[in-house]
ROTOR-843724 format. One record per atom (N, C-alpha, C): residue number from 1; residue in one letter; chain; atom name; x, y, z. Coordinates in Angstrom, 1 decimal, padded with zeros to 4 digits, always signed. Example, Ala and Ser with C-alpha at 12.3 -4.5 7.8 and 13.67 -1.06 7.14 Angstrom:
<atoms>
{pos 1&code A&unit A&site N&east +013.2&north -005.7&up +007.8}
{pos 1&code A&unit A&site CA&east +012.3&north -004.5&up +007.8}
{pos 1&code A&unit A&site C&east +013.2&north -003.3&up +007.8}
{pos 2&code S&unit A&site N&east +012.8&north -002.2&up +007.1}
{pos 2&code S&unit A&site CA&east +013.7&north -001.1&up +007.1}
{pos 2&code S&unit A&site C&east +012.9&north +000.0&up +007.9}
</atoms>
This chain:
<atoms>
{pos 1&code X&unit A&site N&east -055.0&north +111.9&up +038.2}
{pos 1&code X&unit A&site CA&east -053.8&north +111.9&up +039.0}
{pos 1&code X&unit A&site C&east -053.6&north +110.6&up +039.7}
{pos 2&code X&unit A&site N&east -053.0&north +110.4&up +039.9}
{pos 2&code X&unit A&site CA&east -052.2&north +108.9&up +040.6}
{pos 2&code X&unit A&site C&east -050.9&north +109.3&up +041.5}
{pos 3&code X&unit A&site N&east -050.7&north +108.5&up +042.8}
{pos 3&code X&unit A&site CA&east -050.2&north +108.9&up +043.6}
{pos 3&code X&unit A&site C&east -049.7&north +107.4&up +044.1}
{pos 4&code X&unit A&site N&east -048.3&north +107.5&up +043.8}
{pos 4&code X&unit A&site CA&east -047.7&north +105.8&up +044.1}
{pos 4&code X&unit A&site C&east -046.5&north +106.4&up +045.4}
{pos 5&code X&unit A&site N&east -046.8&north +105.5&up +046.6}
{pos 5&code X&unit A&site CA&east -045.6&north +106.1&up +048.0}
{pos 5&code X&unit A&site C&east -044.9&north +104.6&up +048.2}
{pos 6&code X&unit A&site N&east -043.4&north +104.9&up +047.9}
{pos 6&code X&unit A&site CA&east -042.7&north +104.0&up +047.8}
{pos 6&code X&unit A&site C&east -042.2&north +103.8&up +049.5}
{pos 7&code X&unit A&site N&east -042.9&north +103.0&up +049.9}
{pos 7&code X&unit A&site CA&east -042.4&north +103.0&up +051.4}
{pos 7&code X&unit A&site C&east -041.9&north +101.7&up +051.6}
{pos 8&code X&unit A&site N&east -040.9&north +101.5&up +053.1}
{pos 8&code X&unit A&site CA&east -040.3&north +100.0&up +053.7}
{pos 8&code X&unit A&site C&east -041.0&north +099.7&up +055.2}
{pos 9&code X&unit A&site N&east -041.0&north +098.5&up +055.3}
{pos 9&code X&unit A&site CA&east -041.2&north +098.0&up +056.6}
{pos 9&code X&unit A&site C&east -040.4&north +098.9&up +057.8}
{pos 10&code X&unit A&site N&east -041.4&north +099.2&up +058.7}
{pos 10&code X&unit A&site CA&east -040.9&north +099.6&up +060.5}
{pos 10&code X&unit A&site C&east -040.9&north +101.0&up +060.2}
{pos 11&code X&unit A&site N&east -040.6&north +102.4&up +058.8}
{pos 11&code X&unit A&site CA&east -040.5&north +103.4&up +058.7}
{pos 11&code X&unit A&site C&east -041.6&north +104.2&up +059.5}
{pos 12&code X&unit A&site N&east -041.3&north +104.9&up +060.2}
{pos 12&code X&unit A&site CA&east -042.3&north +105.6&up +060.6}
{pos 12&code X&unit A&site C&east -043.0&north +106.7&up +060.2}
{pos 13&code X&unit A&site N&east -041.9&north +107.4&up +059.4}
{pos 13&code X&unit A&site CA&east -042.3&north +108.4&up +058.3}
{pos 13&code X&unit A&site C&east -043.1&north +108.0&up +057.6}
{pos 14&code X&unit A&site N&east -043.1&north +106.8&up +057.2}
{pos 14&code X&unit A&site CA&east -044.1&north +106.1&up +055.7}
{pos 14&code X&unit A&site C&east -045.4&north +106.1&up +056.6}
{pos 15&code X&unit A&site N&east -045.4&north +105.6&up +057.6}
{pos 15&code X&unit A&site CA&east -046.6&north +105.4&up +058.6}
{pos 15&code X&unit A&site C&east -047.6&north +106.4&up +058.5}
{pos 16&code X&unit A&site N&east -046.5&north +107.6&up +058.7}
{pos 16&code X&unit A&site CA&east -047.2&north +109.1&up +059.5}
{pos 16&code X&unit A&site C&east -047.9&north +109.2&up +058.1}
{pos 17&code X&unit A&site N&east -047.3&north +109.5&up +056.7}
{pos 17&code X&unit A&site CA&east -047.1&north +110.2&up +055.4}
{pos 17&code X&unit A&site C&east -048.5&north +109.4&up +055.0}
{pos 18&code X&unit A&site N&east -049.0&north +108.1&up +054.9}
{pos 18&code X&unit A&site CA&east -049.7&north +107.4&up +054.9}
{pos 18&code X&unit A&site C&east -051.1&north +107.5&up +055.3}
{pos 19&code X&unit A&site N&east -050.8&north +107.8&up +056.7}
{pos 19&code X&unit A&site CA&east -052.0&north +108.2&up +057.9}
{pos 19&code X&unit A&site C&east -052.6&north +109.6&up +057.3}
{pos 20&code X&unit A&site N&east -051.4&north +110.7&up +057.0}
{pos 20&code X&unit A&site CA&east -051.5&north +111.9&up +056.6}
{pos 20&code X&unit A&site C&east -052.8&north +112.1&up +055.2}
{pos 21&code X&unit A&site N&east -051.9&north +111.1&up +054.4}
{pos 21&code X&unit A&site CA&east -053.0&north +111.1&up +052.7}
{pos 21&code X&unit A&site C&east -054.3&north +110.3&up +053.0}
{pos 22&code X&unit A&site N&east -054.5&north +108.7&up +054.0}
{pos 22&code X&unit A&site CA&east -055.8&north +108.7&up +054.1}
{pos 22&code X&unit A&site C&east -056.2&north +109.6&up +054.7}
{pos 23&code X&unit A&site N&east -055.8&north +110.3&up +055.7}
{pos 23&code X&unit A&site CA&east -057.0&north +111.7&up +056.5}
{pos 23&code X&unit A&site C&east -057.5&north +112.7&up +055.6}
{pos 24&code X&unit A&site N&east -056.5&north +112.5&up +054.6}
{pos 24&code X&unit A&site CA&east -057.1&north +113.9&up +053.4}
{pos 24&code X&unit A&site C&east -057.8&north +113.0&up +052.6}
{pos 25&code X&unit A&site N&east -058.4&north +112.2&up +052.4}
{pos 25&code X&unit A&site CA&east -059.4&north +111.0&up +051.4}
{pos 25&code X&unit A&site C&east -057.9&north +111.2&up +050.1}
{pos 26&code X&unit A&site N&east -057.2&north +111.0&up +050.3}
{pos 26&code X&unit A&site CA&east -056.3&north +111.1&up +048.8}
{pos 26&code X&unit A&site C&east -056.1&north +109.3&up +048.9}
{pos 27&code X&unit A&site N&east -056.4&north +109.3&up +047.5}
{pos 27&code X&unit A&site CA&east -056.0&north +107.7&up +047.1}
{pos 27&code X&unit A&site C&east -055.0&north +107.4&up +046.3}
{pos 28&code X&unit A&site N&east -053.9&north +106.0&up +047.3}
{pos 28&code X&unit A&site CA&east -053.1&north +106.8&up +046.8}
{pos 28&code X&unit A&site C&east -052.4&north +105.0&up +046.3}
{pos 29&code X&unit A&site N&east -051.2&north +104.1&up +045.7}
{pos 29&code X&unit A&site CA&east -051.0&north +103.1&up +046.0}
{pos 29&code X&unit A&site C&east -049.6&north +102.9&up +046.7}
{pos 30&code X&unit A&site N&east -049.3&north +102.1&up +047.8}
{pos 30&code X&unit A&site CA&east -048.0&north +102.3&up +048.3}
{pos 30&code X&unit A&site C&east -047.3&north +100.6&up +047.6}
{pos 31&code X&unit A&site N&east -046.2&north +100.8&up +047.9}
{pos 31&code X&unit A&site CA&east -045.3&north +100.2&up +047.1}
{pos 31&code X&unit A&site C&east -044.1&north +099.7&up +048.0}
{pos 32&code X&unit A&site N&east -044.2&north +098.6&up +048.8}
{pos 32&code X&unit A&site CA&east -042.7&north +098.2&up +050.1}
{pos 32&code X&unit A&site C&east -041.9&north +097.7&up +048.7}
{pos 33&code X&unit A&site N&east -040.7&north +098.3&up +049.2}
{pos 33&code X&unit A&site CA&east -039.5&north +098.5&up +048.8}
{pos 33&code X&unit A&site C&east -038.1&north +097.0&up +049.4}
{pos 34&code X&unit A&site N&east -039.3&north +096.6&up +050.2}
{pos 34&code X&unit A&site CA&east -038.4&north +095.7&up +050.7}
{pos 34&code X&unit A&site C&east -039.0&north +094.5&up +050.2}
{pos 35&code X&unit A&site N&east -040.3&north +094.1&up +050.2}
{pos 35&code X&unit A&site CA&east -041.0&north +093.1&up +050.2}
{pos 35&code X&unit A&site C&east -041.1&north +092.9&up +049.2}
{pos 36&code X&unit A&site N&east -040.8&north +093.5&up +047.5}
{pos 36&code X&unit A&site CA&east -040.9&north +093.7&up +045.8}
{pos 36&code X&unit A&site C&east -039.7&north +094.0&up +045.3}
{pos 37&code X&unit A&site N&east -039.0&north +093.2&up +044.9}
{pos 37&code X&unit A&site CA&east -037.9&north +093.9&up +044.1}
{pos 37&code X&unit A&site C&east -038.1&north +094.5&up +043.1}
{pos 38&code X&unit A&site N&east -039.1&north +094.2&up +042.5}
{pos 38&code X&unit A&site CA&east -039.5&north +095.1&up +041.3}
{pos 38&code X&unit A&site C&east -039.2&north +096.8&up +041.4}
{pos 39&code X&unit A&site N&east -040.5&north +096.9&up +043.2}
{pos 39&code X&unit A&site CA&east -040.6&north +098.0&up +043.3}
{pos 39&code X&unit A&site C&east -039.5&north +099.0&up +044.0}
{pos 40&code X&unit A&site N&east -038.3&north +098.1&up +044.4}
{pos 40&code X&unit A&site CA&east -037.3&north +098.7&up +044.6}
{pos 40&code X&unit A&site C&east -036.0&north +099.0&up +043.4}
{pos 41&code X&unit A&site N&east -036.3&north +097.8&up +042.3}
{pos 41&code X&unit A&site CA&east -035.8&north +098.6&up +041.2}
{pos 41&code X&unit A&site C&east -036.3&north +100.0&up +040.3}
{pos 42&code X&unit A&site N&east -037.5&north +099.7&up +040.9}
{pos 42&code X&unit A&site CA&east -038.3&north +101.3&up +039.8}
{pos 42&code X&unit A&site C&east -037.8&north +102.3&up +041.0}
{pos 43&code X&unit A&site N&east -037.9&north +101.9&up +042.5}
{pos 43&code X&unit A&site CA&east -037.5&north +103.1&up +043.2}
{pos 43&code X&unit A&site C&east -036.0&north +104.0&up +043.3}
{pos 44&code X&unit A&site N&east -035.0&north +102.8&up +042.9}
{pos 44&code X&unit A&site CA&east -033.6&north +103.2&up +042.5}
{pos 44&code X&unit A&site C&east -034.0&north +104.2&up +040.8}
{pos 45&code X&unit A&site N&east -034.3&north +103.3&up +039.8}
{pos 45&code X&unit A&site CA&east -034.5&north +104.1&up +038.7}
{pos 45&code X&unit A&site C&east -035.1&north +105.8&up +038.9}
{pos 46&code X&unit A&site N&east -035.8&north +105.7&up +039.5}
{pos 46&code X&unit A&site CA&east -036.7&north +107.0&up +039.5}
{pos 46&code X&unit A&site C&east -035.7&north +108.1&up +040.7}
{pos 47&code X&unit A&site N&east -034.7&north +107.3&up +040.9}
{pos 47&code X&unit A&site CA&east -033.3&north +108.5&up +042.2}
{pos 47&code X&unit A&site C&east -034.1&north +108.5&up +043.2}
{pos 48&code X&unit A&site N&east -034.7&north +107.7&up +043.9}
{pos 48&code X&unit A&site CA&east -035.4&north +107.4&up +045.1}
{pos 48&code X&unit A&site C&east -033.7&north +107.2&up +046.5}
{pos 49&code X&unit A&site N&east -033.9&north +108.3&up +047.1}
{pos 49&code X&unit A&site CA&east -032.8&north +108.0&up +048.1}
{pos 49&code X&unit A&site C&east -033.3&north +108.1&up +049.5}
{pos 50&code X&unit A&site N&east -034.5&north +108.0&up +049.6}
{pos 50&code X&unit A&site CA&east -034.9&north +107.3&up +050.9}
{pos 50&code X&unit A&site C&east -036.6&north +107.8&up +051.0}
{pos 51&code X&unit A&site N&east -036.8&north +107.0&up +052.4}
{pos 51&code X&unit A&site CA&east -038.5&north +106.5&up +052.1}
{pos 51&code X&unit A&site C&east -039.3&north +107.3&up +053.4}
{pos 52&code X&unit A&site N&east -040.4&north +107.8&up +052.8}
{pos 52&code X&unit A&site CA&east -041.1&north +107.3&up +051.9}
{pos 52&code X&unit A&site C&east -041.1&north +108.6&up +050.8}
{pos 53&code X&unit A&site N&east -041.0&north +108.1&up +049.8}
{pos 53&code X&unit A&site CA&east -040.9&north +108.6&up +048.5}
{pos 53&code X&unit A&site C&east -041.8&north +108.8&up +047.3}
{pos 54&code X&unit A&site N&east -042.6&north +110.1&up +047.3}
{pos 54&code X&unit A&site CA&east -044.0&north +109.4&up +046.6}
{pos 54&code X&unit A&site C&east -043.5&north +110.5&up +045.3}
{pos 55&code X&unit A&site N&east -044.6&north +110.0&up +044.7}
{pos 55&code X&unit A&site CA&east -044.3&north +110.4&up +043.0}
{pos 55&code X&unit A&site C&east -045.9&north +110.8&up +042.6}
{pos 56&code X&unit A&site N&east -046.0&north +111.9&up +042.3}
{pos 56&code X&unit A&site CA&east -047.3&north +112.1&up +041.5}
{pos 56&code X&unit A&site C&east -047.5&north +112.0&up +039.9}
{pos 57&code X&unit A&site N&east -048.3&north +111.3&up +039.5}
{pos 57&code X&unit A&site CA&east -048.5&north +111.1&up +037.7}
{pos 57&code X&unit A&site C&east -049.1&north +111.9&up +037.1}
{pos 58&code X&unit A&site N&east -049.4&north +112.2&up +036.1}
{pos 58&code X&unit A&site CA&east -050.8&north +112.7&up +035.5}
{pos 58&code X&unit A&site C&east -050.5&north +112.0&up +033.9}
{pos 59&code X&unit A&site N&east -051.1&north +111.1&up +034.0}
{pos 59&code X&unit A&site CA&east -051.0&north +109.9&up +033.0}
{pos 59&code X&unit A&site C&east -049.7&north +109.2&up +033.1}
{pos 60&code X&unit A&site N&east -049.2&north +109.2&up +031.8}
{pos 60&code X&unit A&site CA&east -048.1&north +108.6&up +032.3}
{pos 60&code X&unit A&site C&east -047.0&north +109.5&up +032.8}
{pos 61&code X&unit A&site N&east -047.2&north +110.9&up +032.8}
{pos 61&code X&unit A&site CA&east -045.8&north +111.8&up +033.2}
{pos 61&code X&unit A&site C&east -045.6&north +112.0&up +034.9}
{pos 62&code X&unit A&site N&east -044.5&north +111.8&up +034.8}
{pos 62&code X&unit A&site CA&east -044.3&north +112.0&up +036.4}
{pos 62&code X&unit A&site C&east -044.4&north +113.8&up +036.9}
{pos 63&code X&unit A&site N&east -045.1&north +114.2&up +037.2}
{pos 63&code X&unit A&site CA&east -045.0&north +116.1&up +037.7}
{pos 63&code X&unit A&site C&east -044.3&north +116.2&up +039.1}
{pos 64&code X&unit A&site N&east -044.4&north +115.5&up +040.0}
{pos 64&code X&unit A&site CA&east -043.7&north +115.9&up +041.1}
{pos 64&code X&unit A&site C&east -043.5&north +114.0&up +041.7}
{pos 65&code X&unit A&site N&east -041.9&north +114.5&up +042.6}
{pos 65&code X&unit A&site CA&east -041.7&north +113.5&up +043.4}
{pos 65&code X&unit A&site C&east -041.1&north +114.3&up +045.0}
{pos 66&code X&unit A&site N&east -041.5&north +113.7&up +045.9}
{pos 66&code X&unit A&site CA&east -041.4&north +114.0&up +047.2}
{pos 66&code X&unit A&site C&east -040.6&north +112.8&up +048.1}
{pos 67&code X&unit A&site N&east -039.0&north +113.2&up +048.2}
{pos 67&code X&unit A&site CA&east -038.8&north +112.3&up +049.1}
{pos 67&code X&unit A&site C&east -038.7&north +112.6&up +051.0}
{pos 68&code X&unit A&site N&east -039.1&north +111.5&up +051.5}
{pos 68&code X&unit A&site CA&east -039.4&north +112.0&up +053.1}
{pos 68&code X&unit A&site C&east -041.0&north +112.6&up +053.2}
{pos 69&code X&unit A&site N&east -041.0&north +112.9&up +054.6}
{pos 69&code X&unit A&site CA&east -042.9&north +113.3&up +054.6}
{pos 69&code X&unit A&site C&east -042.8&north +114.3&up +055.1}
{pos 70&code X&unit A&site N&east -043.0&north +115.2&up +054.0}
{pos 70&code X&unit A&site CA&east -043.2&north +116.3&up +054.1}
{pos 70&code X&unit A&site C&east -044.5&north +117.3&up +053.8}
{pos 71&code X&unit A&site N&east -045.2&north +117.5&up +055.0}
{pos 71&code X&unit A&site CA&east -047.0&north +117.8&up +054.9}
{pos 71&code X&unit A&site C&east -046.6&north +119.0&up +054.2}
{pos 72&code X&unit A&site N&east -046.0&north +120.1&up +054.3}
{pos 72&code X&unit A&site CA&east -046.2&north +121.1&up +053.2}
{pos 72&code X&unit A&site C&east -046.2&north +121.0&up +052.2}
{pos 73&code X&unit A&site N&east -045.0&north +120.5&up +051.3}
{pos 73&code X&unit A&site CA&east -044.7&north +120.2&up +050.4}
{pos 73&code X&unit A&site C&east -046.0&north +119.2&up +050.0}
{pos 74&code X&unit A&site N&east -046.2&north +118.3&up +050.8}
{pos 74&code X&unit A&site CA&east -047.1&north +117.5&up +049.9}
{pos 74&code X&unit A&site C&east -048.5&north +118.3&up +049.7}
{pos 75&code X&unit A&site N&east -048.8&north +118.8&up +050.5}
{pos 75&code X&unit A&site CA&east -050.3&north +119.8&up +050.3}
{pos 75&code X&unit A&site C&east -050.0&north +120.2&up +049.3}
{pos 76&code X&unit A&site N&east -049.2&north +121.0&up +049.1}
{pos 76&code X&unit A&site CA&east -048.7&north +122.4&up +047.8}
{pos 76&code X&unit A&site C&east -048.9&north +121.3&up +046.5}
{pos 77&code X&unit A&site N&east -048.3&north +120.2&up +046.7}
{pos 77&code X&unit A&site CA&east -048.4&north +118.5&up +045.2}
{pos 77&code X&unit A&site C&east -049.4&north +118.9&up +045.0}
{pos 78&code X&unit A&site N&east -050.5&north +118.6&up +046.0}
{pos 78&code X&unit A&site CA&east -051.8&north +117.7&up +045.9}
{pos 78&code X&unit A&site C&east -052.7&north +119.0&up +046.1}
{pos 79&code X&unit A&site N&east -052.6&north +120.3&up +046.2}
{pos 79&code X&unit A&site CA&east -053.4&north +120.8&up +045.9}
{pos 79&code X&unit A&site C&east -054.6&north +121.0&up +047.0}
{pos 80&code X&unit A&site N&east -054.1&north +120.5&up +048.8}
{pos 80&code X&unit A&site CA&east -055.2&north +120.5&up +049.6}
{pos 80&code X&unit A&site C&east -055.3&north +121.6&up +050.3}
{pos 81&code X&unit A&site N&east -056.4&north +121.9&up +051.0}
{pos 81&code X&unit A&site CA&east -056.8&north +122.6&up +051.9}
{pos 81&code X&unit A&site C&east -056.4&north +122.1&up +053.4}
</atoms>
Protein backbone atom coordinates (compact mmCIF):
# COMPACT_ATOMS: atom_id res chain seq x y z
CA UNK A 1 0.00 0.00 0.00
CA UNK A 2 1.31 3.49 -0.53
CA UNK A 3 -0.11 6.54 0.81
CA UNK A 4 0.73 9.98 -1.04
CA UNK A 5 -0.99 13.40 1.12
CA UNK A 6 -1.10 16.19 -1.15
CA UNK A 7 -0.66 19.08 1.20
CA UNK A 8 0.27 23.27 0.94
CA UNK A 9 2.26 25.51 3.02
CA UNK A 10 0.67 27.20 6.58
CA UNK A 11 -2.50 24.41 6.21
CA UNK A 12 -3.19 23.28 9.39
CA UNK A 13 -5.24 20.42 8.56
CA UNK A 14 -2.25 18.97 6.48
CA UNK A 15 -0.29 19.52 9.85
CA UNK A 16 -2.80 17.86 12.15
CA UNK A 17 -3.55 14.85 9.19
CA UNK A 18 0.33 14.39 9.08
CA UNK A 19 0.96 14.36 12.89
CA UNK A 20 -2.19 12.01 12.90
CA UNK A 21 -0.52 9.20 10.28
CA UNK A 22 3.04 9.51 11.94
CA UNK A 23 1.35 8.65 15.50
CA UNK A 24 -0.10 5.62 13.84
CA UNK A 25 3.63 4.50 12.35
CA UNK A 26 1.79 4.84 8.80
CA UNK A 27 4.31 5.67 6.09
CA UNK A 28 3.18 7.82 4.12
CA UNK A 29 4.82 10.49 1.14
CA UNK A 30 3.49 14.14 1.25
CA UNK A 31 3.50 16.16 -1.75
CA UNK A 32 3.37 20.52 -1.34
CA UNK A 33 1.17 21.52 -3.89
CA UNK A 34 2.57 24.79 -3.80
CA UNK A 35 6.29 24.25 -3.89
CA UNK A 36 5.88 21.43 -7.20
CA UNK A 37 4.02 22.11 -10.00
CA UNK A 38 4.17 18.79 -11.02
CA UNK A 39 2.49 17.82 -7.89
CA UNK A 40 -0.14 20.29 -8.24
CA UNK A 41 -0.84 19.21 -11.67
CA UNK A 42 -1.33 15.44 -10.62
CA UNK A 43 -3.43 16.99 -7.68
CA UNK A 44 -5.87 18.92 -10.20
CA UNK A 45 -5.87 15.68 -12.48
CA UNK A 46 -6.79 13.28 -9.76
CA UNK A 47 -10.19 16.15 -8.72
CA UNK A 48 -8.17 17.28 -5.79
CA UNK A 49 -10.38 20.27 -4.42
CA UNK A 50 -8.67 21.05 -1.44
CA UNK A 51 -5.81 20.00 1.02
CA UNK A 52 -4.86 17.84 2.45
CA UNK A 53 -5.79 15.30 0.09
CA UNK A 54 -4.41 11.85 0.38
CA UNK A 55 -4.90 9.00 -2.09
CA UNK A 56 -4.29 5.36 -1.17
CA UNK A 57 -2.58 2.91 -3.94
CA UNK A 58 -2.28 -0.67 -4.02
CA UNK A 59 0.11 -0.88 -6.88
CA UNK A 60 -0.62 1.23 -9.28
CA UNK A 61 -4.61 1.45 -8.63
CA UNK A 62 -5.80 4.15 -6.75
CA UNK A 63 -8.68 2.48 -3.95
CA UNK A 64 -9.50 5.36 -1.88
CA UNK A 65 -8.97 9.20 -1.88
CA UNK A 66 -9.72 11.39 1.14
CA UNK A 67 -10.07 15.06 0.78
CA UNK A 68 -9.66 17.21 4.23
CA UNK A 69 -8.52 15.29 7.59
CA UNK A 70 -10.68 13.21 8.34
CA UNK A 71 -9.56 10.61 11.37
CA UNK A 72 -12.54 8.38 10.79
CA UNK A 73 -12.68 8.10 7.44
CA UNK A 74 -8.98 7.74 7.27
CA UNK A 75 -8.84 4.92 10.02
CA UNK A 76 -11.80 2.95 8.12
CA UNK A 77 -8.83 3.59 4.53
CA UNK A 78 -6.07 2.36 6.54
CA UNK A 79 -7.46 -0.19 8.41
CA UNK A 80 -6.28 1.09 12.13
CA UNK A 81 -7.07 0.37 15.47
Amino acid sequence: MEIIVYSSHGCGFCIKQKEFLSKKGIVFEERDINSNAQYFQEFKELGGAGVPFTIVKEGDVIVSMVTGFKELELTKVLLLQ
